[in-house]
C-alpha positions in Angstrom: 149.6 134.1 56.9 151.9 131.1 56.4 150.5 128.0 56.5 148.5 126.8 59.7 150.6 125.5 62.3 149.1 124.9 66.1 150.7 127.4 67.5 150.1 129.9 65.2 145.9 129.1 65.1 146.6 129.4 69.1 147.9 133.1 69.1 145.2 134.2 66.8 143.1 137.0 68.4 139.4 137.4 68.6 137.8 140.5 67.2 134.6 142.6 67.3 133.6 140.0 64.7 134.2 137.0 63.6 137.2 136.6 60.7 138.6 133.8 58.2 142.0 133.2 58.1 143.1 131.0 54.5 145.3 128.2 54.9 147.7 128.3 52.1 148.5 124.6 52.9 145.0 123.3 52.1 142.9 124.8 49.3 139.6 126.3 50.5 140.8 125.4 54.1 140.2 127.9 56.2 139.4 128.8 60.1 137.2 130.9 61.6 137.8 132.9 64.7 134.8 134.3 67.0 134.8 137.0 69.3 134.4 134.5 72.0 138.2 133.5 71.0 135.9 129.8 70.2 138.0 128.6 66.8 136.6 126.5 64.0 137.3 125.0 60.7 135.6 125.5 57.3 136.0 124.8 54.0 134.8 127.0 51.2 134.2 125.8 47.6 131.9 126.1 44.7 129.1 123.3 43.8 129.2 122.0 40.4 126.4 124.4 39.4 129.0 127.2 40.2 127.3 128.8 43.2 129.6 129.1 46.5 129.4 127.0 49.4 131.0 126.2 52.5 131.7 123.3 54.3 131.7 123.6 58.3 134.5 121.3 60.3 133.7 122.6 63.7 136.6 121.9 66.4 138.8 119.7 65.0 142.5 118.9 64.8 144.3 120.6 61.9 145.8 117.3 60.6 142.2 116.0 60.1 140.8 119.4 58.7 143.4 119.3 56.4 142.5 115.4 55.2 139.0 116.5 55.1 139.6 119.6 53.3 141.5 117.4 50.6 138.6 115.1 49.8 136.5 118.0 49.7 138.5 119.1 47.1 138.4 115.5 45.5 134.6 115.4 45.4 134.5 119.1 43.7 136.8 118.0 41.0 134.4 114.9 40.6 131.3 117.0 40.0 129.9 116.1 43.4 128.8 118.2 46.1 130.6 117.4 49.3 128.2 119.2 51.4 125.2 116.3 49.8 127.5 113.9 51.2 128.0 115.7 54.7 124.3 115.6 54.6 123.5 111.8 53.5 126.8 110.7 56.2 124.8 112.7 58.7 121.5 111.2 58.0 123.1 107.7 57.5 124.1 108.1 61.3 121.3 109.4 62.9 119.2 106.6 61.3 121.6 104.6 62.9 120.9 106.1 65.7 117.7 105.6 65.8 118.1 102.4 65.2 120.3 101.0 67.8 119.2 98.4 70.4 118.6 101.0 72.6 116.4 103.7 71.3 114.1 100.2 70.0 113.9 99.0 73.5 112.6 102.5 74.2 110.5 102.9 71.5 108.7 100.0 72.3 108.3 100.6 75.8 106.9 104.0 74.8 104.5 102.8 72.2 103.2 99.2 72.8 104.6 98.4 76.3 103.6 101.1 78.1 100.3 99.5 79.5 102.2 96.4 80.0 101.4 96.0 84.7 105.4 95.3 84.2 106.7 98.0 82.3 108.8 99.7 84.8 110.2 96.0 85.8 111.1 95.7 82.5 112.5 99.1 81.5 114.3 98.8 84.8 115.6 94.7 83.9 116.7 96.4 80.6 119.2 99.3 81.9 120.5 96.7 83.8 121.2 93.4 82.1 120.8 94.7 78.1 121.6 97.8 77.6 125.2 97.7 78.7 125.8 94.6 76.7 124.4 95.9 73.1 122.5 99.4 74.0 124.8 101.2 71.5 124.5 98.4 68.5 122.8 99.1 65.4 119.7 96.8 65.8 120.5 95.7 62.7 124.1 94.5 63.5 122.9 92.2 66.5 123.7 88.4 65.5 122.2 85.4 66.8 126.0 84.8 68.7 125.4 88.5 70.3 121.8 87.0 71.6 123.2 83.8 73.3 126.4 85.4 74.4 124.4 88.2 76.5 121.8 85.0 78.1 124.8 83.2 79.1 126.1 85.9 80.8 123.0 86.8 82.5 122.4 83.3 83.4 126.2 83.2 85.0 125.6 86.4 87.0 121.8 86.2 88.0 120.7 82.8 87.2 118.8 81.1 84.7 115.4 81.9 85.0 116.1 85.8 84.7 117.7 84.7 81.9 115.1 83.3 79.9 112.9 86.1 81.1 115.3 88.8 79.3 115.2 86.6 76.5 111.5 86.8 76.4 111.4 90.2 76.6 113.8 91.3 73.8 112.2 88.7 71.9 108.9 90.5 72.4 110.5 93.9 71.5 113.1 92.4 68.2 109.4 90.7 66.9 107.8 94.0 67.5 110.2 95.9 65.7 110.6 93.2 63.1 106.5 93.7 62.5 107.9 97.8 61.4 110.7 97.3 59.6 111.4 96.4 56.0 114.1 94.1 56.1 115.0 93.2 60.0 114.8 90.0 61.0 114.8 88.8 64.7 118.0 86.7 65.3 116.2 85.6 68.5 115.2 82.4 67.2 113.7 78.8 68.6 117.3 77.6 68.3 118.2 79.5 70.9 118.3 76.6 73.9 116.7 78.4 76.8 119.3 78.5 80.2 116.3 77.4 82.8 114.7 73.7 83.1 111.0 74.0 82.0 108.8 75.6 85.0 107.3 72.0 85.9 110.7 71.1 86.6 111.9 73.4 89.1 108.0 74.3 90.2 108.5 74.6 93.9 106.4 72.2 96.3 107.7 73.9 99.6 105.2 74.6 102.7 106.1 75.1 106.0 105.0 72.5 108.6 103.6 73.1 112.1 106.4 73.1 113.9 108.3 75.4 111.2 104.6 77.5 111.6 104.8 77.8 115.4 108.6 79.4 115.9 108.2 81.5 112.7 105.0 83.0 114.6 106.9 83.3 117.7 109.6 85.1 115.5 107.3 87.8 114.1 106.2 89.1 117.5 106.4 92.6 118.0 105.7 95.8 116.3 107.8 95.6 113.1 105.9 95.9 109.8 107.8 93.4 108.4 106.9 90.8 111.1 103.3 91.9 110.6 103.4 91.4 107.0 104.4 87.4 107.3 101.5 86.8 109.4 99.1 88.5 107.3 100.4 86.6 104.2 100.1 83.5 106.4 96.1 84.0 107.1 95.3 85.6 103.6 97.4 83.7 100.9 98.0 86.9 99.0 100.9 87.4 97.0 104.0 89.2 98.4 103.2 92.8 96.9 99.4 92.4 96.7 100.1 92.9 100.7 103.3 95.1 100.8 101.7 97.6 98.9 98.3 97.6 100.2 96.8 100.5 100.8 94.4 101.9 103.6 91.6 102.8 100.6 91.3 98.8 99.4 89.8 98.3 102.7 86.3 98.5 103.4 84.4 96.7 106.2 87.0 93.9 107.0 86.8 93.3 103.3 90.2 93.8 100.8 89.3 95.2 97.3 92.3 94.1 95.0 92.0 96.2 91.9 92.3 94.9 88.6 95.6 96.9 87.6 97.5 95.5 91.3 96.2 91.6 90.6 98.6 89.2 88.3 95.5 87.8 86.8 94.5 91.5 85.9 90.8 90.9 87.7 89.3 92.5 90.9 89.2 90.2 94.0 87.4 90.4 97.0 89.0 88.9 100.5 86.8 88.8 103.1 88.9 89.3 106.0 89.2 86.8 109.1 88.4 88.7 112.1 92.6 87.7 112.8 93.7 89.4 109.4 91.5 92.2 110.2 93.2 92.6 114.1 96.4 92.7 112.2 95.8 95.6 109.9 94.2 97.6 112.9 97.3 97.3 114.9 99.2 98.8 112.5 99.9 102.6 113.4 98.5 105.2 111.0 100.9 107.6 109.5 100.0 111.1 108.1 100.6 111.4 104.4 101.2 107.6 103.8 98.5 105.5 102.4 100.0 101.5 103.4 99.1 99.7 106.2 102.7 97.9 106.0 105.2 100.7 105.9 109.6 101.6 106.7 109.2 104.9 108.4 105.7 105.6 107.2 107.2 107.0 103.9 106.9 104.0 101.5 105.8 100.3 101.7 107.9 97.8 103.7 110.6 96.5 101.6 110.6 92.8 101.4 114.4 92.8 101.7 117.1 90.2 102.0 118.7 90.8 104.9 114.8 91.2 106.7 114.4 87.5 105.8 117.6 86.2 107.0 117.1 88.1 110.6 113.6 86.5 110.2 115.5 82.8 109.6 117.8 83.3 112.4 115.1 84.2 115.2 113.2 81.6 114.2 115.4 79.0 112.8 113.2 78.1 109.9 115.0 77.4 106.8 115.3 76.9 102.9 112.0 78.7 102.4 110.8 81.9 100.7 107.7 84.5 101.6 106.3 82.6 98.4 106.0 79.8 100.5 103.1 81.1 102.8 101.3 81.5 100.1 101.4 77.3 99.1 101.0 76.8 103.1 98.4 79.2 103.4 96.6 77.0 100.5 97.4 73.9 102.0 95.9 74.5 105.7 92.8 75.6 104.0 92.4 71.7 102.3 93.6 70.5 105.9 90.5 72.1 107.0 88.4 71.0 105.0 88.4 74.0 102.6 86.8 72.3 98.8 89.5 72.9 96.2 87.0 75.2 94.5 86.8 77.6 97.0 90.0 77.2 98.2 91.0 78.8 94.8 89.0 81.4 94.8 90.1 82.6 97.6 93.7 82.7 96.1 92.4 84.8 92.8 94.1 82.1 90.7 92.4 82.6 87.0 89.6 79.9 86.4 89.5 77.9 83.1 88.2 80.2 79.9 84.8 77.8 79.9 84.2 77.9 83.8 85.3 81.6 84.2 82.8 82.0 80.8 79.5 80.5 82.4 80.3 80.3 86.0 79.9 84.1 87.6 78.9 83.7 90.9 81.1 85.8 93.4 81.7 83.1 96.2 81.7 85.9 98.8 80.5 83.9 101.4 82.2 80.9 101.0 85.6 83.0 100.7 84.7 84.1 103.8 84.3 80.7 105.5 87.6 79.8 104.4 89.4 82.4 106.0 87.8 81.4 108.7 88.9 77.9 108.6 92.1 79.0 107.7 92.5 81.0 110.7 91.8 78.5 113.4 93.5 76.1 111.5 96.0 78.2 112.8 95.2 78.7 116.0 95.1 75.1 116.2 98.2 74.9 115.6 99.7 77.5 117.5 97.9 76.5 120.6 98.7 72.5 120.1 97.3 71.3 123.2 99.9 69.6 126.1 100.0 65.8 126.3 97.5 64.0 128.3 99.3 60.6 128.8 98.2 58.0 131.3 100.9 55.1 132.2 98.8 51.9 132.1 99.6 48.5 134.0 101.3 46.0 132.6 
């Protein structure tokens, strides 16, 4: 054969079996055809110790076979094995590979993050705000620039404080990986200014008031979970998904068991139930096969959605206020009522102090229970305000 052209590789036939066909343009260059009609590019040589060997291409175009077949050549007439260089370039890049941003992130998530109550937040925040930006980057390669370039951007796009919390989070996993590695250092450093004010400064002090109270209860009449759910968080205090995703199980007696792995202080709580809380959860329908009282189409728990809460604001005309806020307003009727501060807390399953949690183990079931209690006609007291009785006096 003449030497390669395109065409002529094109109308070369398969066989019964597979057959070379010598390039005289390139020493040692040579392609294979299969009897698939599947082409591909070798290069056959002998290793300075004089044994044959042969060099596989694959698919490539003939230009670059022919380049590579050249510094094949090159390396033989050097006393070097090109095929040991294939080899070391191969594992070069898949260390590389292993190495990027990337396959870390998942690493770590694998290994050390995977009992982490946030993991799936996190390997979800990851996909979306990280991985995009440097996924494919050698670990290695990422520069302090890279670090604050990718927070800015996150802080432009989806604000400040999620900003700082993907900086924590790949700070975590660079330190991790920093604590495994020979030479990597983290370029996520205390120089890096964070894009949030310090939580005391933008710590919300929000609560509703009675009026707001009153046409926010009118507003959540009816049978729709999520109308359901803002009253219950109203009377219990609980945090948003403590309640979304309760289930039936953590129920007992008019008394709700919060499990250790579903609480943000990672400790079991007990809620004794106000007789109103508990009239809540028994009006909500039971559906076969789905285990929450507060459920979309008895398939999965009520989503907490956007456009839920701005129906909600319209109906009622409450505004500038989030579902976090019952929570604060919840805790604030119970020290209107004349709930102590201790038990006011307890009742909220905020952590105690290391020495008071150390010493102090009593379970506060029944003063929990009072303050529901209180809480609840607290509310009814303000639900039901009671009309004027005014009297005109003489002058």
């Amino acid at each position: 054969m003449k030497r390669f052209t395109d065409i002529a590789i094109r109308n070369l036939k398969p066989k019964d079996r597979a057959y070379e066909v010598s390039d005289p343009g390139a020493r040692g260059l040579r392609i294979v055809v299969f009897p698939s009609g599947k082409k591909s590019f070798i290069v056959r040589y002998r290793r300075p110790d004089g044994k044959s060997a042969k060099l596989t291409l694959g698919q490539i175009p003939l230009t670059t076979a022919r380049k590579v077949a050249g510094d094949a050549n090159y390396e033989v007439q050097q006393g070097r094995d090109p095929g040991t260089a294939k080899q070391a370039a191969k594992a070069t890049a898949a260390a590389a590979a292993a190495d990027t941003v990337q396959a870390v992130c998942t690493e770590y998530l694998k290994r050390a993050g995977i009992k982490l109550r946030t993991h799936k937040q996190r390997e979800r925040l990851l996909t979306r705000l990280v991985y995009p930006a440097l996924g494919d980057r050698p670990i290695t390669k990422v520069t302090k620039l890279d670090c604050v370039r990718l927070f800015e951007q996150i802080a432009d796009g989806s604000g400040p404080v999620m900003a700082d919390y993907t900086r924590a989070i790949l700070s975590r996993i660079f330190s991790w990986h920093e604590g495994r590695h020979d030479t990597f250092a983290s370029p996520i450093t205390r120089g890096i200014e964070r894009q949030a004010k310090p939580p005391h400064e933008r710590a919300r002090t929000r609560t509703l008031n009675d009026d707001e109270i009153r046409r926010l209860w009118k507003a959540t009449e009816g049978p729709h979970p999520f109308s359901a759910l803002v009253r219950f968080l109203l009377l219990t205090g609980a945090r948003l998904n403590e309640a979304r995703r309760m289930p039936r199980s953590e129920v007992t007696n008019g008394d709700w068991l919060l499990p250790a792995e579903r609480n943000k202080v990672k400790l079991p709580l007990v809620r004794p139930l106000s007789p109103q809380a508990k009239a809540i959860l028994d009006n909500r329908p039971v559906v076969d096969g789905c285990p929450y009282y507060f459920t979309t189409e008895g398939r999965t728990a009520v989503a907490a959605s956007t456009r839920a809460k701005e129906l909600l604001d319209e109906a009622s005309g409450v505004s500038n206020w989030r579902l976090h806020d019952l929570r604060r307003t919840a805790r604030s009727l119970m020290s209107r009522a004349g709930v102590s501060r201790e038990h006011a807390e307890e009742c909220l399953g905020h952590k105690k102090k290391l020495i008071v949690g150390t010493y102090d183990q009593h379970d506060y079931y029944n003063e929990k229970k009072r303050a529901f209690e209180k809480l609840a006609t607290q509310l009814k007291l303000i639900l039901n305000q009671p009309k004027g009785n005014v009297v005109s006096l003489r002058g």
